[in-house]
Steps between C-alpha positions, in 0.01 A plus 500: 500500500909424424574177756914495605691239643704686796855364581702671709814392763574727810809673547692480773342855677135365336539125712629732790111679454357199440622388796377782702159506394367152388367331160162657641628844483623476158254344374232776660769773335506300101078518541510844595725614198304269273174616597617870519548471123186316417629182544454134624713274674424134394739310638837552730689258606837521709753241381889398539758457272526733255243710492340607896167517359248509181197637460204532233419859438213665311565877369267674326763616225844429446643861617344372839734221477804730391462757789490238806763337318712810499398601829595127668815506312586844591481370906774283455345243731376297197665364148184420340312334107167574379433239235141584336298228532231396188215316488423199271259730296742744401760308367212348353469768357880620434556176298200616273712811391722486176835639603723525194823464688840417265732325692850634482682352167224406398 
């Protein structure tokens, strides 16, 4: 299953929600998104500076990924990344691969 590193800041209305209803109740509302699409939630963490919180996310494919990214983004209350995340065993295997790449000017 994909893993993502979550990063995502609040807006100024999103910190006004957070407010409101607690870490507990956004985290409860990320696990049922997550879960409603097959999901996982590994790890969330809130945080300060800048980014308001990170999480480790499982999806079971990347248009998973794309549509609660579109969906969060689309709320306004978040500016969030999804970096994919790899495991030692696939770029194992990626450095394995010929790539005939030119270089430009080359």
């Amino acid at each position: 299953m994909p893993k993502y590193l979550i990063q995502a800041s609040y807006t100024p209305e999103g910190t006004k929600g957070l407010l409101a209803e607690g870490a507990s109740g956004r985290r409860d509302a990320v696990e049922q998104v997550v879960t409603g699409l097959g999901g996982t939630v590994e790890a969330l963490y809130f945080a300060f500076g800048e980014d308001d919180f990170v999480g480790i996310i499982d999806f079971p494919d990347q248009v998973s990924m794309a549509a609660v990214s579109l969906g969060v983004k689309a709320s306004g209350a978040l500016r969030t990344r999804a970096t994919p995340l790899l495991t030692v065993e696939e770029i194992d295997e990626a450095t394995r691969r010929q790539v005939g790449f030119r270089p430009p000017g080359a």
